[in-house]
C-alpha positions as CSV (number, residue, x, y, z in Angstrom):
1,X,28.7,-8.5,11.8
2,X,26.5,-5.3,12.5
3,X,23.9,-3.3,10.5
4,X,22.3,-0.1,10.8
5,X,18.3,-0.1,11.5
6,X,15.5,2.2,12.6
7,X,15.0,1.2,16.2
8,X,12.1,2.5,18.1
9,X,11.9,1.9,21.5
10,X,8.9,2.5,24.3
11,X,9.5,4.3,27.7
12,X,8.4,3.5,31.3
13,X,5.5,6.4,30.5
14,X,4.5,4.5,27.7
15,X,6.3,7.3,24.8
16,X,8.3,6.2,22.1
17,X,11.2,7.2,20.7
18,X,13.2,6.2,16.8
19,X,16.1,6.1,16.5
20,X,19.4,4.7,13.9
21,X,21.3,2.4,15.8
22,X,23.8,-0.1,14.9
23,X,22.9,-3.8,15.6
24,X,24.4,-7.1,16.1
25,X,23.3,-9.6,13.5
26,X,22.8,-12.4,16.1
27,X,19.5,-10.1,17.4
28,X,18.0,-10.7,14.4
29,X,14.5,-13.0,14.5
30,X,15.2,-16.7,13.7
31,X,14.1,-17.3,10.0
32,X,15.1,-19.6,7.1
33,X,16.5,-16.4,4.7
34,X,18.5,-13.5,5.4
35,X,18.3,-10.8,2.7
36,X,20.9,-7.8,2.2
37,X,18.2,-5.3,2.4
38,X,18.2,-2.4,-0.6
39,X,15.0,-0.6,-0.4
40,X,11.9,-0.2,1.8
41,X,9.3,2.6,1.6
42,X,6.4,3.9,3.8
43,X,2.9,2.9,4.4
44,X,0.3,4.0,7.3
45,X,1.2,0.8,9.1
46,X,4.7,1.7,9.0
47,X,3.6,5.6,10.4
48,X,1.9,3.7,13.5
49,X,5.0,1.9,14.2
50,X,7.4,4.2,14.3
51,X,5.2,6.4,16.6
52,X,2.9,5.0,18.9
53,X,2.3,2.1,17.8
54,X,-1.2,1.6,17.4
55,X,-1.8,-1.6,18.9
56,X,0.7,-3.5,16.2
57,X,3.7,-3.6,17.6
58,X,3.9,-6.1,20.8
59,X,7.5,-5.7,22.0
60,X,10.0,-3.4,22.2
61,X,12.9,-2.4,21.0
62,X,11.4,-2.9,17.5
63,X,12.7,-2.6,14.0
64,X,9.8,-1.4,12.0
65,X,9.2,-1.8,8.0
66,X,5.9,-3.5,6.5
67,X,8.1,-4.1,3.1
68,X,11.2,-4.4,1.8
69,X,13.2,-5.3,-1.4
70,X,16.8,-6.8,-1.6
71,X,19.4,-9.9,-2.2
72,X,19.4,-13.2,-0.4
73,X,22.6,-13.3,1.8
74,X,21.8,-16.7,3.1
75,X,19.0,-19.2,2.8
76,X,18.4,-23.0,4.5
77,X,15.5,-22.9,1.8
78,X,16.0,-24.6,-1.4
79,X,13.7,-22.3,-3.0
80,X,16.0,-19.2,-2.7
81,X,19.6,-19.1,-3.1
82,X,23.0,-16.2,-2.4
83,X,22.2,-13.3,-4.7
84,X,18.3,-13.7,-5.3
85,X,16.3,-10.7,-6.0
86,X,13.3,-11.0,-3.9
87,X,10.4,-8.6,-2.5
88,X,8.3,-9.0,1.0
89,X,5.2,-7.6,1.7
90,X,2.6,-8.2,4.8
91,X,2.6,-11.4,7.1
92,X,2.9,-8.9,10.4
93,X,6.5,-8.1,9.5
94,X,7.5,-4.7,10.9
95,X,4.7,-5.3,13.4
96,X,5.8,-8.4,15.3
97,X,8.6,-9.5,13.7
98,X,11.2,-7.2,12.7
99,X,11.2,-5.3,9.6
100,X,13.1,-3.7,6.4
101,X,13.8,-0.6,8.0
102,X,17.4,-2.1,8.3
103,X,20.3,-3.2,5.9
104,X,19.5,-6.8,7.2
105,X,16.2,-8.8,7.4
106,X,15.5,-12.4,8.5
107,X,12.7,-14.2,8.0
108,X,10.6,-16.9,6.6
109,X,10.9,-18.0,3.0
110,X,7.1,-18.2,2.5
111,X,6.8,-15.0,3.3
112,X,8.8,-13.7,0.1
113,X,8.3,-13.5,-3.4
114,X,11.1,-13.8,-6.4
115,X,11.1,-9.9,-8.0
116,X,9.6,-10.1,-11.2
117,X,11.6,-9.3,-14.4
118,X,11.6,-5.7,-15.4
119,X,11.3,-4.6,-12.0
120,X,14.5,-3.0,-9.9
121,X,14.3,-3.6,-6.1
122,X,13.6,0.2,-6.0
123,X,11.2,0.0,-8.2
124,X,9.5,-2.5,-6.3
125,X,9.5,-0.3,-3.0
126,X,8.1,2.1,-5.2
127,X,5.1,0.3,-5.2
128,X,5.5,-1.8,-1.8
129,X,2.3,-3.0,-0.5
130,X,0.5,0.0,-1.3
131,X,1.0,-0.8,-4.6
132,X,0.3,-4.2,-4.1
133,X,-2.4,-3.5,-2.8
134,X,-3.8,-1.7,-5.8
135,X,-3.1,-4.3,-8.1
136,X,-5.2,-6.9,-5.8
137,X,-8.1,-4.1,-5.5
138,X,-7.8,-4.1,-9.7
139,X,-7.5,-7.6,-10.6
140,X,-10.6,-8.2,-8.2
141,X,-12.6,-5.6,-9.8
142,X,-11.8,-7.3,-13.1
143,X,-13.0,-10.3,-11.7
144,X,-15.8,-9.7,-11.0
145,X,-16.6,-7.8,-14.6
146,X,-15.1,-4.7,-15.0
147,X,-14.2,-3.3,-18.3
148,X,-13.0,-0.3,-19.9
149,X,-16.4,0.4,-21.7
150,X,-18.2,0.1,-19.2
151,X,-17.2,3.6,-17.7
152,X,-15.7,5.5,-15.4
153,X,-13.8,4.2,-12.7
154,X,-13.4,5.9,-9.1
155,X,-10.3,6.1,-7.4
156,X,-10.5,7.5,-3.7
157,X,-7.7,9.0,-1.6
158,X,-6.4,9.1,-5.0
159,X,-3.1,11.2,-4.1
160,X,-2.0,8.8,-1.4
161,X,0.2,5.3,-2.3
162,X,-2.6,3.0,-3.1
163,X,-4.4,6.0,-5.3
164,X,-1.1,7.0,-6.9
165,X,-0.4,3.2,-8.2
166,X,-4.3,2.3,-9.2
167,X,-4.7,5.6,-11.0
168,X,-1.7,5.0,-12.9
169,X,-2.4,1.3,-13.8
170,X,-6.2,2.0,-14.5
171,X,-5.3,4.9,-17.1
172,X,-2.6,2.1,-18.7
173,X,-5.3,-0.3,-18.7
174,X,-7.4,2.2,-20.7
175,X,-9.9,3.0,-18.0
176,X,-11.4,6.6,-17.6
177,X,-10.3,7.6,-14.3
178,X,-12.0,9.9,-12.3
179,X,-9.6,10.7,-9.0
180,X,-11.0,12.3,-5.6
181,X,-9.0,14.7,-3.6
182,X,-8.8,16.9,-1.1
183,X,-5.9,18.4,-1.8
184,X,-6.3,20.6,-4.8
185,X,-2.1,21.2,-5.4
186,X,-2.0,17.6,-6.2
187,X,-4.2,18.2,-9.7
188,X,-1.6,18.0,-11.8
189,X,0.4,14.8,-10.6
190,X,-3.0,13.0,-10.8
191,X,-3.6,14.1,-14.4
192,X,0.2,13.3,-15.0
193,X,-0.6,9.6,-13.4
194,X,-3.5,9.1,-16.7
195,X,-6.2,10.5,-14.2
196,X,-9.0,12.4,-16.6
197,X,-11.2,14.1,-13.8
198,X,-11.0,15.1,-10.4
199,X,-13.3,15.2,-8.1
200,X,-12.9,17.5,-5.2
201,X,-12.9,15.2,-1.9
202,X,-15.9,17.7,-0.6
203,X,-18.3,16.1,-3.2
204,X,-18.5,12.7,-1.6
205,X,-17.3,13.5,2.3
206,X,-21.0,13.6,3.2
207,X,-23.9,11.3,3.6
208,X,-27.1,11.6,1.8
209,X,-30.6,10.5,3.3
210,X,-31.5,9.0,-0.6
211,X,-29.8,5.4,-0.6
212,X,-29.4,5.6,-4.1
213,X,-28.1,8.4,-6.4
214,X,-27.7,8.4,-10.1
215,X,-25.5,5.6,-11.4
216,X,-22.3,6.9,-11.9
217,X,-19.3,4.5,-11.7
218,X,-18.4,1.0,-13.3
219,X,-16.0,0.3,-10.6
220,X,-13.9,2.2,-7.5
221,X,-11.1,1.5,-5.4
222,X,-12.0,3.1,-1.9
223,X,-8.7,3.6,0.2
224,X,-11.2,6.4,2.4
225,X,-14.3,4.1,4.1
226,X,-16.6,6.1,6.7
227,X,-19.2,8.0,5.1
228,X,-17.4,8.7,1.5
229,X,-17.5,4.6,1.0
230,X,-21.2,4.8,2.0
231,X,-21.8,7.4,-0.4
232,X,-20.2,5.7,-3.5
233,X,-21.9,3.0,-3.2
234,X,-25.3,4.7,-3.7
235,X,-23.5,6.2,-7.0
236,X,-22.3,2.8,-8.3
237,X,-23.9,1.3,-11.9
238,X,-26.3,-1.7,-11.8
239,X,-24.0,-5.0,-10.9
240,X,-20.4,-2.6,-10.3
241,X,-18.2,-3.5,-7.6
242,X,-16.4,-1.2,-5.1
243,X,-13.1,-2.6,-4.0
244,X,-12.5,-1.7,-0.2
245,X,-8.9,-1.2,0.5
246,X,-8.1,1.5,3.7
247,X,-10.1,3.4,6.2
248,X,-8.1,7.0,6.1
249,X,-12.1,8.0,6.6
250,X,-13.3,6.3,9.6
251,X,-13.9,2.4,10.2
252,X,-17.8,3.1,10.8
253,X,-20.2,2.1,7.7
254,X,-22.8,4.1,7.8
255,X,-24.8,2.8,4.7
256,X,-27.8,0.7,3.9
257,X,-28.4,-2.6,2.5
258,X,-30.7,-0.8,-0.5
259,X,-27.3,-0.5,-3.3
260,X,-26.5,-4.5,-2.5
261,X,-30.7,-5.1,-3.1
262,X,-31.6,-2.7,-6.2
263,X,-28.8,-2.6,-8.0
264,X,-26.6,-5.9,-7.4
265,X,-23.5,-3.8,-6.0
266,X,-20.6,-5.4,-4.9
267,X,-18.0,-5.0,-1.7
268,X,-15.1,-6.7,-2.4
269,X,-12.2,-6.7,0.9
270,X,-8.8,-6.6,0.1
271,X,-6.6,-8.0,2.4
272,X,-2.8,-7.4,1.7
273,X,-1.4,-8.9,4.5
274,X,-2.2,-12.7,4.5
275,X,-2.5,-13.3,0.5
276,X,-1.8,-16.6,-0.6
277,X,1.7,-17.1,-2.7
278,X,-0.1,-17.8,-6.3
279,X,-1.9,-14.0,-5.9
280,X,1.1,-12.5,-5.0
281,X,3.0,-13.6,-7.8
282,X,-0.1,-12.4,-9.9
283,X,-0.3,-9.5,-8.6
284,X,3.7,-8.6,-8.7
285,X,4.1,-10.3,-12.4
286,X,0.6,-7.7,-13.1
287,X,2.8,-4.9,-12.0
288,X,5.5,-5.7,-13.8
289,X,3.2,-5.5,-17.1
290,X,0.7,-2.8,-16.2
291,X,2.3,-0.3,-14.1
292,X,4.2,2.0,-16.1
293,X,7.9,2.7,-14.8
294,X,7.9,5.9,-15.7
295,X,5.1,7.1,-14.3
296,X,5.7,5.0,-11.2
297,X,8.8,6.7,-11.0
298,X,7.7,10.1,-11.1
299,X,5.6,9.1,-7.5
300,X,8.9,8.7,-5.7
301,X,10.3,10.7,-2.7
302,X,13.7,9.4,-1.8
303,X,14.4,9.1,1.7
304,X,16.8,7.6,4.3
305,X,16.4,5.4,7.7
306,X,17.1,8.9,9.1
307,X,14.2,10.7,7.6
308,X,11.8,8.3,8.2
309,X,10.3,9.4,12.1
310,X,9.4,13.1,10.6
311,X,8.1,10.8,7.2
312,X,6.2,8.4,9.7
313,X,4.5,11.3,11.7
314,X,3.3,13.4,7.8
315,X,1.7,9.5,6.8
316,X,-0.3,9.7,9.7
317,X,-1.4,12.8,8.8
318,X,-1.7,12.2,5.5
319,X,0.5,14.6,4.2
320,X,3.1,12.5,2.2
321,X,2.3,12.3,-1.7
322,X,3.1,9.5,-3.5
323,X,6.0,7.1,-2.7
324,X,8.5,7.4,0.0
325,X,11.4,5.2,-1.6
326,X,13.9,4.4,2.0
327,X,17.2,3.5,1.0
328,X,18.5,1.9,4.1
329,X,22.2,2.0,2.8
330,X,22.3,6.0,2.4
């Protein structure tokens, strides 16, 4: 039996190169389910591995693909049987261990999750784990208090995959939304998402010497970090919480301790990769409920394993909008 996957391979110089290839199914990874893959889609990670690799990748050749939606072919685990819809996200998958940018994945069965009802396996590479990752950025600001009334929430990056999904679920939720961008021809499908302002990216991009501003948001889901993260949280109400999420902005902090002390501010890290099972299923059934399909559907940018090492290089670049959608079978 064969399949056709992304493979990237390194060279003696230390370059890599991407490539469709058709595979053997006896080089897949060992693994208690096999799923018919349907769908995968395109995250930063993903951009990384299918170029250079940025440190996630430990061997080559390498099948890349942080996420993938499809049908169990086989399973030795009694919790998933022939024909089972089922989604994976994070555990390293298309970093170490081969990925869903192929029509055939292997892997562990605690690594997947059934697809909820009302979701398509498209649907659910729509939102993949930046999506996810929204959802697990929202349900911990509600955690830890927030509420519609209690104003404005701040989404940053709010164009990109995490941005697109969290602006469209806050605005279903009823929040006021106010989206950053630095890319003004993306106005109008942020507005279309429920988004009710837009802040131009250049009004937070810098530091300030005054640790504290006016208070201005209930909540925010940062996907930027460096010095726009550092600069929201002087602008956040008495007791909000800023949900941490990416770094497109830098890894460096370069805040003070004075929001946490005066005003009770919180920073809440989300980690996608390592959730436990009960989240996930949260999160997903969360999804299901709160994202609205059609505007998740209007994020989506249809692709094929073929399009994806020109796609991989605009992610790192941050020039894709919205959802790349891979259907590994075109």
């Amino acid at each position: 039996m064969t399949f056709k996957a992304l493979v990237v391979e390194k060279a003696d110089d230390g370059s890599t190169k991407a490539s469709v290839q058709t595979l053997e199914e006896s080089l897949l990874p060992d693994g208690d389910v096999t799923v018919a893959v349907e769908y995968s889609t395109l995250n930063y990670k993903d951009g990384l591995c299918i170029g250079p690799g940025g440190g996630l990748v430990r061997t080559y050749p390498h099948v890349p693909g942080i996420d993938f939606a499809g049908r169990v072919e086989t399973s030795t685990d009694e919790r998933y049987k022939p024909g089972d819809k089922v989604v994976l996200t994070g555990w390293r998958v298309g970093e170490v261990w081969w990925g869903g940018y192929a029509q055939k994945a292997r892997v562990k069965a605690d690594w997947l999750v059934p697809l909820p009802e009302g979701l398509t396996t498209q649907d659910a590479m729509a939102i993949g784990t930046a999506g996810f990752t929204a959802m697990l950025a929202i349900m911990a600001l509600e955690d830890h208090g927030l509420k519609p009334e209690k104003g404005p929430v701040l989404v940053t990056g709010a164009a990109g995959g995490v941005g697109s999904v969290a602006t469209a679920v806050l605005a279903h939720l009823g929040y006021e939304v106010a989206a950053v961008t630095g890319r003004p021809e993306t106005e109008d499908y942020l507005r279309g998402l429920g988004a009710s302002r837009i802040v131009p990216r250049e009004e937070l991009a810098e530091t300030v010497k005054r640790p504290l501003e006016s208070e201005t948001w209930a909540g925010c889901v940062d996907a930027v970090g460096g010095a726009m993260l550092a600069r929201v949280l002087g602008q956040m109400k008495h007791s909000a919480s800023v949900a941490a999420v990416g770094l497109a902005g830098g890894a460096a902090l370069p805040a003070t301790v004075v929001p946490f002390l005066l005003r009770g501010v919180n920073l809440l890290g989300i980690d996608s990769v390592m959730q436990p099972y009960q989240n996930r299923v949260r999160a997903w059934n969360r999804l299901a409920r709160d994202l609205p399909l059609d505007k998740l559907r209007a994020m989506i940018q249809p692709a094929t394993l073929s399009d994806l090492p020109e796609l991989g290089a605009a992610i790192l670049k941050g020039a894709v909008k919205g959802r790349a959608v891979v259907d590994v079978n075109a």
